[in-house]
C-alpha positions as CSV (number, residue, x, y, z in Angstrom):
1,X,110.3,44.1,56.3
2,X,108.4,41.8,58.3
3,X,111.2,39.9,60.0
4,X,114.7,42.2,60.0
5,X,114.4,45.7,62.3
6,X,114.6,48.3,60.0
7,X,115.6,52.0,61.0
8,X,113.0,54.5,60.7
9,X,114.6,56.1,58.1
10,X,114.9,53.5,56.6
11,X,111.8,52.4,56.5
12,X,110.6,55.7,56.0
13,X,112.6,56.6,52.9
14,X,111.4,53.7,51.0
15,X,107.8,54.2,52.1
16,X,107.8,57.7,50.6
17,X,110.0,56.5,47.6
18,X,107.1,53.6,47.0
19,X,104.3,56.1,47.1
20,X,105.7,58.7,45.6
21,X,106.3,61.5,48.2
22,X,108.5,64.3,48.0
23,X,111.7,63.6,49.7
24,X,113.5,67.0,51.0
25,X,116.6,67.0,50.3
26,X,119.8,69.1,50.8
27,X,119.0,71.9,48.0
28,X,121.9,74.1,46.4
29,X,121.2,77.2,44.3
30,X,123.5,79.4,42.0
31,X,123.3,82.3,39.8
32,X,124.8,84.4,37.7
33,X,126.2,88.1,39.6
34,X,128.2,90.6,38.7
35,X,132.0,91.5,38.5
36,X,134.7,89.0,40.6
37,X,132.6,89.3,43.8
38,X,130.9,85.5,44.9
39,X,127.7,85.1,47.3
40,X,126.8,81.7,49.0
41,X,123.9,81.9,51.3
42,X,123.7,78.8,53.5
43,X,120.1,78.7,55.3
44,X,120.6,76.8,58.4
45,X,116.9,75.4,58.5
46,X,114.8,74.3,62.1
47,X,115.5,78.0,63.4
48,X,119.5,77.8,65.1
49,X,119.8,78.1,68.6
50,X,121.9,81.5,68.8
51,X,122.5,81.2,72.1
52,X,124.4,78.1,71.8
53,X,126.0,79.2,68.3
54,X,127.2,82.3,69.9
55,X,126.8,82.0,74.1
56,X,126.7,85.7,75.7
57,X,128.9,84.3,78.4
58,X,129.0,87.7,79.9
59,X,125.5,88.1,80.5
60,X,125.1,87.8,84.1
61,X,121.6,85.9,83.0
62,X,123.1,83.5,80.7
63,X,123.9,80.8,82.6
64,X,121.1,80.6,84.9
65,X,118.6,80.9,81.9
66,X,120.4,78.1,80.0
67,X,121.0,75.9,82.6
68,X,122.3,72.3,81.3
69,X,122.5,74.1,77.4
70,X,125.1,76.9,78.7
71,X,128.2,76.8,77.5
72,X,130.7,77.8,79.9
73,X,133.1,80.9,79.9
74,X,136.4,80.4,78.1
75,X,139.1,79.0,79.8
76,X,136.9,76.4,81.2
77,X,136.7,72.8,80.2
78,X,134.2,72.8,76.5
79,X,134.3,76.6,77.0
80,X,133.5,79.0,74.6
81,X,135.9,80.3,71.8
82,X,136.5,83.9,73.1
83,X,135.2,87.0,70.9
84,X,135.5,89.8,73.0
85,X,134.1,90.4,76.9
86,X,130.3,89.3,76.4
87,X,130.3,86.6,73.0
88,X,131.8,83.7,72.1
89,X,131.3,81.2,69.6
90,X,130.2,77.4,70.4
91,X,133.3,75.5,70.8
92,X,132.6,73.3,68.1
93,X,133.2,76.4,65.9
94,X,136.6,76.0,65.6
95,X,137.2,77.4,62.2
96,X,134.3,80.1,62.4
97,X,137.0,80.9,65.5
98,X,140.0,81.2,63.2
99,X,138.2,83.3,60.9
100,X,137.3,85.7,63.6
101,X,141.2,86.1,64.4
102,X,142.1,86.2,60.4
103,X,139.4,88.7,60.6
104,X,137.8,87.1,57.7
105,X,134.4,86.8,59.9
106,X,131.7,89.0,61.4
107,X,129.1,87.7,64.2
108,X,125.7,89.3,64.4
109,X,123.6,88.6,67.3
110,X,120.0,89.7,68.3
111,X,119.1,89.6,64.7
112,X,115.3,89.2,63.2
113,X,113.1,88.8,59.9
114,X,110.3,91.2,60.4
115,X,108.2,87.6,61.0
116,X,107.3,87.7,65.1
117,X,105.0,84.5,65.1
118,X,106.7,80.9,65.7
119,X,105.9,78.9,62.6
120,X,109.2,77.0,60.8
121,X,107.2,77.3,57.7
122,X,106.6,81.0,57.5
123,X,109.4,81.6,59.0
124,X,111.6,81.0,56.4
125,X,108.8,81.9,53.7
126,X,109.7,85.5,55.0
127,X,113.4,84.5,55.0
128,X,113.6,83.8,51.3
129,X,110.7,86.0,50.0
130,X,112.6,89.3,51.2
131,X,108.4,90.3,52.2
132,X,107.3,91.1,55.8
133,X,104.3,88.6,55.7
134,X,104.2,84.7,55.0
135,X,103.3,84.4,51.2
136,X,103.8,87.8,50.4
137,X,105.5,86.9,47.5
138,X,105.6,84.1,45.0
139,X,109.9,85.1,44.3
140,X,112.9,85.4,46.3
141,X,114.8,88.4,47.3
142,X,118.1,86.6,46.1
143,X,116.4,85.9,42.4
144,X,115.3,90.0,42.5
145,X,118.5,90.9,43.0
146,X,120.0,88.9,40.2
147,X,117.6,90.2,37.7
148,X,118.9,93.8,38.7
149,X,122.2,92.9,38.4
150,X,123.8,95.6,36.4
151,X,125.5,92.4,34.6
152,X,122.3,90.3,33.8
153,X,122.4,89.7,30.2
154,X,119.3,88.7,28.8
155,X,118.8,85.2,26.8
156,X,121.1,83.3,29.7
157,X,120.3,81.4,32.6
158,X,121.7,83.0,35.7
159,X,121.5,80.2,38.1
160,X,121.5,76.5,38.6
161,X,119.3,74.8,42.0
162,X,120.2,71.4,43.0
163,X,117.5,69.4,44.8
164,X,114.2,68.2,43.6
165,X,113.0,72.1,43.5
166,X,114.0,75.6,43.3
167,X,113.8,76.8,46.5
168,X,111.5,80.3,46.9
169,X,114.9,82.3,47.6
170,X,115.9,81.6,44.0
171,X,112.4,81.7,42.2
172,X,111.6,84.7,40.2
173,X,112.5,86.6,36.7
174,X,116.2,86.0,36.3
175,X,116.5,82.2,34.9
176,X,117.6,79.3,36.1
177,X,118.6,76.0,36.0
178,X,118.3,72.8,38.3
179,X,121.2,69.7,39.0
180,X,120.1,67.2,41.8
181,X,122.9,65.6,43.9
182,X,123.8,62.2,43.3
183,X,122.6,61.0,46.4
184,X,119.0,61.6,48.6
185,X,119.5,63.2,52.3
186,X,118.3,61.6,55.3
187,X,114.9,62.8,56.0
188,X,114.7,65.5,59.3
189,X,112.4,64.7,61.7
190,X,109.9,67.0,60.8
191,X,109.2,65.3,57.5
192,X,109.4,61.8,59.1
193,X,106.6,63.2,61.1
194,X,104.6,64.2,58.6
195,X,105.0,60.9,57.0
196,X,104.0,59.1,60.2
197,X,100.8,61.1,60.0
198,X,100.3,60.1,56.4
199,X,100.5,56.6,57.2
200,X,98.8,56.4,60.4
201,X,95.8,54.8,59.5
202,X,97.3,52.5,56.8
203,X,96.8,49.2,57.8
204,X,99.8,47.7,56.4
205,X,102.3,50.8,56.4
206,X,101.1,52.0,60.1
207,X,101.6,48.8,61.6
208,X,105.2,48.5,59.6
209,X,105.7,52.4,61.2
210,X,105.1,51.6,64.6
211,X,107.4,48.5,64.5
212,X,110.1,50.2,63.3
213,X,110.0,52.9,65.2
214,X,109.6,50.6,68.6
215,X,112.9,48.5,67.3
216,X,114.6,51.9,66.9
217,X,113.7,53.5,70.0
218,X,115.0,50.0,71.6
219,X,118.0,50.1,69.7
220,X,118.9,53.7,70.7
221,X,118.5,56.2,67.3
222,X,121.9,56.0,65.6
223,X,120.8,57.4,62.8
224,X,120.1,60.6,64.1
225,X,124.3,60.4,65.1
226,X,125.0,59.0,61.0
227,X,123.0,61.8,59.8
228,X,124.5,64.6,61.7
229,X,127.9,63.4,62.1
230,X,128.4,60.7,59.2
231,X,126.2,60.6,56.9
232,X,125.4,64.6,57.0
233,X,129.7,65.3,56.7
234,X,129.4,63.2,53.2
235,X,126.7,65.4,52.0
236,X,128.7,68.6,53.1
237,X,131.2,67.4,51.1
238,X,129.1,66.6,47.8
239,X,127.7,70.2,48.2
240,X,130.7,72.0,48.9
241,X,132.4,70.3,46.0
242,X,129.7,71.5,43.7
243,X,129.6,75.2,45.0
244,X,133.2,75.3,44.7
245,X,133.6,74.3,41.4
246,X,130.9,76.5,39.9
247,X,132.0,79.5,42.1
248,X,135.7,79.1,40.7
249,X,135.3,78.8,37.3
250,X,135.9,82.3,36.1
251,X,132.7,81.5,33.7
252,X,130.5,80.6,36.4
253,X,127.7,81.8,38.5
254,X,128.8,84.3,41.2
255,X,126.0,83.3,43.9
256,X,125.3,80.4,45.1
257,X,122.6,79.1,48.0
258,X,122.7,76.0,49.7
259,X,120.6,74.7,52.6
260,X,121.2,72.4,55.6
261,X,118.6,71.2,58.2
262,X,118.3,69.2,61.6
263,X,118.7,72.6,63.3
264,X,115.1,71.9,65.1
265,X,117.0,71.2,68.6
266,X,113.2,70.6,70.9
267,X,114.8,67.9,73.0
268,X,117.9,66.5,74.1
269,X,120.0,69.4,72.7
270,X,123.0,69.4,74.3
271,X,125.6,71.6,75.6
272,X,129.2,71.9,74.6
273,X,128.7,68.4,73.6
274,X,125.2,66.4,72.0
275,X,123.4,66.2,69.2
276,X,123.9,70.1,68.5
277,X,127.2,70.6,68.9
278,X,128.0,67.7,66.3
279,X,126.0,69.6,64.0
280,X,127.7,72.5,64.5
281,X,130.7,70.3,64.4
282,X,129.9,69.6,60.9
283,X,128.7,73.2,59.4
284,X,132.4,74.2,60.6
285,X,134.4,71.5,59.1
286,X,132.5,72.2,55.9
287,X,132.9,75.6,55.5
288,X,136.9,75.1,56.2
289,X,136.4,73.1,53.0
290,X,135.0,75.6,51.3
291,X,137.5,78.1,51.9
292,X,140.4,75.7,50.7
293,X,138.8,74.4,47.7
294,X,137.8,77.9,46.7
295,X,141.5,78.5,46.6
296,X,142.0,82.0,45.1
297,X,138.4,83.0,44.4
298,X,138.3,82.7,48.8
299,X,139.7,86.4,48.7
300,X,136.6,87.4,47.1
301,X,134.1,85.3,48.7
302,X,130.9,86.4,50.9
303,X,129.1,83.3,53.1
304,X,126.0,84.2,54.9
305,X,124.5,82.2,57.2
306,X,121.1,82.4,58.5
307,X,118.5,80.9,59.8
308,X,114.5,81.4,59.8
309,X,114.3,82.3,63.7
310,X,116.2,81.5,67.2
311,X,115.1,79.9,70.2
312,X,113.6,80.0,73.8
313,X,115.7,81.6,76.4
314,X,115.2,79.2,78.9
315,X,115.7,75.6,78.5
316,X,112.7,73.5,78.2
317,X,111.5,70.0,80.1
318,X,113.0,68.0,77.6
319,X,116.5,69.4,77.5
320,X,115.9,71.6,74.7
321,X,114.8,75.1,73.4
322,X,112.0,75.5,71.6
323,X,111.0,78.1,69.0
324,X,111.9,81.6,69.6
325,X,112.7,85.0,67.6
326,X,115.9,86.4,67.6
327,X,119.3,84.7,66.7
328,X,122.8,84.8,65.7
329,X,124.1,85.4,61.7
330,X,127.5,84.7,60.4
331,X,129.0,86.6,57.8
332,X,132.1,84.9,56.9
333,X,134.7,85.3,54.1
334,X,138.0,86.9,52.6
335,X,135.8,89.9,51.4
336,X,135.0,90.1,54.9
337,X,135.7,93.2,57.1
338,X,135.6,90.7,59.8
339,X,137.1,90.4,63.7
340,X,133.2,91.9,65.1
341,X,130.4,91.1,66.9
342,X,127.5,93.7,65.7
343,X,125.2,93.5,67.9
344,X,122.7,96.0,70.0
345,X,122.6,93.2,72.9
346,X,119.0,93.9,74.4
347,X,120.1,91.2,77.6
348,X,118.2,88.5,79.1
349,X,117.0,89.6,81.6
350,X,113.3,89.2,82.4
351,X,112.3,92.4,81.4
352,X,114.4,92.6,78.2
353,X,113.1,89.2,76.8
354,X,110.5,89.2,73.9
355,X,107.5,87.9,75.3
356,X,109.1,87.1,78.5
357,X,110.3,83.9,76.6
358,X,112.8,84.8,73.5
359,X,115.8,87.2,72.6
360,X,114.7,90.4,71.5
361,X,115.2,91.2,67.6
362,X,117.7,94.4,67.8
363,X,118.7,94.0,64.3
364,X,116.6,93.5,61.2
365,X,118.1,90.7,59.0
366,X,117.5,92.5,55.7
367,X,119.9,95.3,56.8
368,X,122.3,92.6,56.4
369,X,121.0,91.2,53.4
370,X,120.9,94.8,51.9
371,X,124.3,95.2,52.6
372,X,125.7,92.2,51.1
373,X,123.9,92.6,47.9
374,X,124.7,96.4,47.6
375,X,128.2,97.2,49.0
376,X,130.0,93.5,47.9
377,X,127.2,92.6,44.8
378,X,127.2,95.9,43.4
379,X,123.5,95.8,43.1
380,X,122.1,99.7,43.2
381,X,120.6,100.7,46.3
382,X,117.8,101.8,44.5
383,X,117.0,98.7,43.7
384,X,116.3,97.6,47.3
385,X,113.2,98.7,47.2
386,X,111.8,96.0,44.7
387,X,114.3,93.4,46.0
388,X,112.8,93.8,49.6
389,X,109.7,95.9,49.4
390,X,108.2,97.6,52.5
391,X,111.3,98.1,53.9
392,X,112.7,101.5,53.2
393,X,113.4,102.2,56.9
394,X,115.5,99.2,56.9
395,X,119.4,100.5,55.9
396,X,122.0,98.5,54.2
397,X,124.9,97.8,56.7
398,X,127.4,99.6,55.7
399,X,131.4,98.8,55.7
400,X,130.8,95.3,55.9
401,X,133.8,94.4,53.5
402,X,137.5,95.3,52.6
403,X,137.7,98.0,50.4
């Protein structure tokens, strides 16, 4: 350590590892649902730029807004993958694009939690707790749902988490079990913060910090590229393995939940092409895997993907966004009534932006939620009210699926 440049992840990783701090880790979740009918949930965690997912070319604000981050019309060189006259998808989205045509995919833009403040934290704390306030709840909406599954047989575990913990969206009454992946993710720069914090006044470990991190700000952070593009496809792969092969087995779980992160794009975000785009890049290829090692069980396959929040309007100084409200959703799948964009586009236009700054939430995400669980789960819509409570003026989507 004291004479070979180590990466900050690196050195990080076996800092943490030597002290004993909790590594996070890409997490998977399943459980046990009802009939033929199969739920994954990906949570895209940092809060997904939905303006770069899903670029409102037509919005005669976009591109001025956006500047360096817009993604151009399509037709143009890196332009968007057309959707209809207003949305496209990024162009790294090639497979979310097919799915679109095969109308196995359904975009949903200006979309919301009831949460309105700008903490990553509580942010998703209201994403998986299915409440409208940070710790509201100590259980998940998805683990409610399961225990009012009309098939939830008692004396049997209905779900399995991979990672270190069960993550909120799965805790509750219906059991479960836990699997860890055989190998550790990189750590997100959130947590390599925190860790710099932790170690900041160590003598030893702060001085080893800072030198690492010099050597790697020298070197140019390739890491970052490894864990995005490289390293980050290899874990896709490890967890798209696993959900396929519990989701397939006829004696399986039907739900399952993983989560992906690095989604936190504050600087250097990039356009059609950068750091964000390769992520995206990877999310796509994986869930093309998915669909192909699903096989047959595809046909009756639901993926959601959501995120905690979206992301500033504007671009920043730094070349990024920063943390906003509303974003884009992707329901994707061969269960899928798909080929739409639902969205009530609010425009981004001064006056139409939340707090002059963000995208205005149009569309509450636990109509969505409610939807999936109700018209493709065949969980009652009674029971919506204890699987998201305080929400009885939010209404399932309807027609969300092939008959």
């Amino acid at each position: 350590m004291d004479t070979v440049p180590m990466k900050r992840r690196q050195f990080l990783r076996g800092a943490a590892i030597a002290a004993g701090g909790a590594l996070l880790t890409t997490r998977l979740s399943f459980a046990g649902g009802g009939g033929d009918a199969r739920l994954i949930v990906v949570i895209m965690r940092g809060a997904v730029d939905g303006l770069a997912a899903v670029p409102p070319y037509g919005d005669a604000d976009y591109a001025r807004l956006r500047g360096g981050l817009a993604i151009a019309a399509p037709g143009s060189p890196d332009g968007a993958l057309p959707l209809n006259h207003l949305f496209g998808l990024h162009p790294q989205l090639a497979f979310l694009h097919e799915s679109f045509a095969a109308g196995e995919l359904t975009v949903f833009h200006a979309v919301a939690t009831p949460y309105r403040d700008r903490s990553h934290f509580d942010g998703q704390d209201v994403l998986e707790s299915g409440v409208p306030v940070p710790h509201g709840s100590q259980t998940g909406w998805l683990n409610r749902a399961l225990a009012a599954s009309p098939t939830a047989g008692p004396g049997r575990e209905r779900g399995v988490a991979l990672g270190s913990n069960v993550p909120l969206m799965m805790r509750g009454p219906a059991e479960v079990t836990s699997w860890s992946p055989t190998k550790l993710a990189e750590l997100d720069d959130d947590t390599l913060q925190r860790i710099a914090d932790l170690y900041a006044h160590d003598p030893m470990l702060g001085q080893r910090l800072g030198a690492a991190q010099t050597a790697n700000a020298m070197a140019g952070d390739e890491s970052q590229g490894m864990m995005a593009g490289g390293a980050g496809v290899n874990r896709y792969d490890e967890v798209i393995r696993a959900t396929s092969g519990f989701l397939a087995n006829d004696a399986g779980p039907r739900v399952a939940v993983f989560d992906t992160t690095g989604w936190d794009t504050h600087a250097n975000e990039g356009g059609a092409r950068g750091q964000l785009a390769t992520r995206f890049g990877a999310l796509d290829g994986a869930l093309r895997t998915l669909k192909t090692q699903l096989g047959p069980t595809w046909r009756n396959t639901a993926v959601l993907a959501v995120t905690e929040f979206g992301r500033t309007a504007a671009v920043n100084g730094t070349g990024g966004s920063d943390h906003g409200t509303a974003t884009a959703a992707f329901l994707l799948g061969g269960a899928v009534q798909g080929g739409r964009v639902i969205s009530d586009w609010p425009g981004l236009s001064a006056a139409r932006l939340y707090q002059q700054r963000d995208v205005a939430p149009t569309l509450d995400m636990r109509a969505l939620l409610k939807g999936a669980l109700v018209d493709h789960m065949g969980i009652a819509a009674t029971a919506m009210d204890t699987v998201f409570p305080d929400s009885n003026n939010v209404k399932p989507l309807r027609d969300l699926f092939r008959a």
